[in-house]
C-alpha positions, 0 to 999 in steps of 0.5 A, spaced: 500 500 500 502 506 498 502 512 502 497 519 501 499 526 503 494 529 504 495 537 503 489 541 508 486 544 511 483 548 506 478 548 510 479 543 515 472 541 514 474 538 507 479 535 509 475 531 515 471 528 509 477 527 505 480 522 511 474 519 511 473 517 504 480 515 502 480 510 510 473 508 508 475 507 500 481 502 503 476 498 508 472 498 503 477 495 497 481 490 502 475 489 508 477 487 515 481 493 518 484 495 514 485 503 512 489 507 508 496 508 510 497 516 509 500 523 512 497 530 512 500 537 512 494 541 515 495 549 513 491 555 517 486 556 513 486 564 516 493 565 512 491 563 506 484 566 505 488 573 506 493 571 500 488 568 496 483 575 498 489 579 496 491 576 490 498 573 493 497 566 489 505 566 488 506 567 496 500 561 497 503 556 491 510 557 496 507 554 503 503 549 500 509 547 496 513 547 502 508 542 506 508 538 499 516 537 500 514 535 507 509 531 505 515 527 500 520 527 506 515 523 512 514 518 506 508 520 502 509 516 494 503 521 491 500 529 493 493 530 494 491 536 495 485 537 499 481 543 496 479 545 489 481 553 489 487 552 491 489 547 485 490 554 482 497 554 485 498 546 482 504 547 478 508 550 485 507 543 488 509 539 482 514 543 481 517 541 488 516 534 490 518 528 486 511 524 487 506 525 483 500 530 484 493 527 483 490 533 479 482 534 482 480 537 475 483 531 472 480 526 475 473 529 475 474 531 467 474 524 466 469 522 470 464 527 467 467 524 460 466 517 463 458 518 464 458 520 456 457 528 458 461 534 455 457 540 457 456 541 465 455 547 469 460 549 475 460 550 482 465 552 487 469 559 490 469 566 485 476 563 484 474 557 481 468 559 477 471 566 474 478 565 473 480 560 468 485 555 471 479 549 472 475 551 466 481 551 461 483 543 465 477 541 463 476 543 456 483 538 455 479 533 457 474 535 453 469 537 458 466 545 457 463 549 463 457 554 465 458 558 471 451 562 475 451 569 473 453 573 477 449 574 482 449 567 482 456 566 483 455 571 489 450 567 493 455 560 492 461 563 494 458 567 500 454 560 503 462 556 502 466 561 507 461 564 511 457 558 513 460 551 510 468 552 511 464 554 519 460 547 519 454 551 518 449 547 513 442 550 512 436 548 509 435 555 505 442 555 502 441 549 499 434 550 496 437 556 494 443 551 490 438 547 487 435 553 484 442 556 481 443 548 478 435 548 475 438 555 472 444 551 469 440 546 467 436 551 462 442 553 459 444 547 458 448 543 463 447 536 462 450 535 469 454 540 475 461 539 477 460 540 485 467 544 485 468 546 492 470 540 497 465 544 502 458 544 497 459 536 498 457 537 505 450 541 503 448 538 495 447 530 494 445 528 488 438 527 492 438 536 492 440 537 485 435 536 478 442 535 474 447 529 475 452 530 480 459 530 480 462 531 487 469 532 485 472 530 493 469 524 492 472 522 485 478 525 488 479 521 494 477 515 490 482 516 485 487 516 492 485 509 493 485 507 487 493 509 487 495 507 493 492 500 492 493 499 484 499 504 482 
């Protein structure tokens, strides 16, 4: 079994889901007691939100490299960063460890892919529905996105840092998410990409009127599948 790093703490609520999903993927594959064999780096979520609200990414790319390097020298064979927004700053963390980095966008383009779509609508922080680092990785694999309008996008990005990344889930916030999806729905999105590992704590497939495509699920299986299969 290979060990995963796990890089968190972005916010610690996502990466409690992450330790559960690549533990209960693990017992699920081998059975028994088994459970995966991993180390994780958990950053203060406070110091990146500054850099990330200042535009700073250079600066963030630089700490998580730092930890990714830890995260090789306490024995991790492979870097799984726990947060969609902060895959902004990958190429930092490729460029200083020599363990592969599992790319979120990768796994979950592949998997939209794989349900035979090509059209799907986009959720996560203002960072990662406006800017074009997720959007353009998932146009190489074939996959094209559509985001809210902006007010839309204002309401998503609010309910993640002002109740979910503080454990708060409300029951009007995710009946307002299903109507942001059912807007999408009418301009053509053929499933929603939950882009942001905290929406996962407020949207199931149950909540929503388009498939789901939870990308902290796919990417902590895609841990497991590397642990155990290479």
């Amino acid at each position: 079994m290979r060990t995963i790093g796990l890089l968190g703490g972005m916010s610690w609520e996502s990466s409690a889901l992450y330790y559960r999903l690549v533990n209960e993927g693990v017992r699920e594959r081998l059975g028994g007691l088994h459970s995966a064999r991993c180390v994780l780096a958990s950053l203060d979520f406070a110091v990146i939100e500054g850099l990330q609200a200042s535009g700073d990414w250079d600066r963030a790319g630089e700490l998580l490299a730092t930890e990714a390097r830890g995260l090789a020298s306490a024995g991790a064979d492979c870097i799984v960063l726990c947060t969609n927004t902060m895959h902004k700053v990958a190429r930092h963390i490729e460029d200083a460890v020599d363990i592969p980095l599992l790319h979120l966008v990768d796994v979950t383009g592949d998997a939209v892919r794989a349900a035979g779509l090509d059209h799907v609508a986009l959720l996560g922080t203002r960072f990662t529905m406006e800017e074009p680092f997720y959007r353009e990785r998932m146009e190489l694999r074939g996959v094209t996105t559509v985001v809210p309008d902006e007010a839309g996008r204002d309401l998503v990005h609010r309910v993640i840092y002002d109740e979910l990344i503080l454990g708060r889930v409300l029951e009007d916030s995710r009946r307002a998410f299903r109507t942001v999806i059912e807007r999408l729905a009418s301009r053509g999105a053929q499933g929603v990409v939950l882009g942001c590992t905290e929406i996962e704590m407020l949207v199931s497939p149950e909540d929503s009127p388009l498939p789901v495509f939870a990308s902290t699920r796919l990417h902590a299986a895609s841990a497991v599948a590397y642990s155990l299969d290479g």
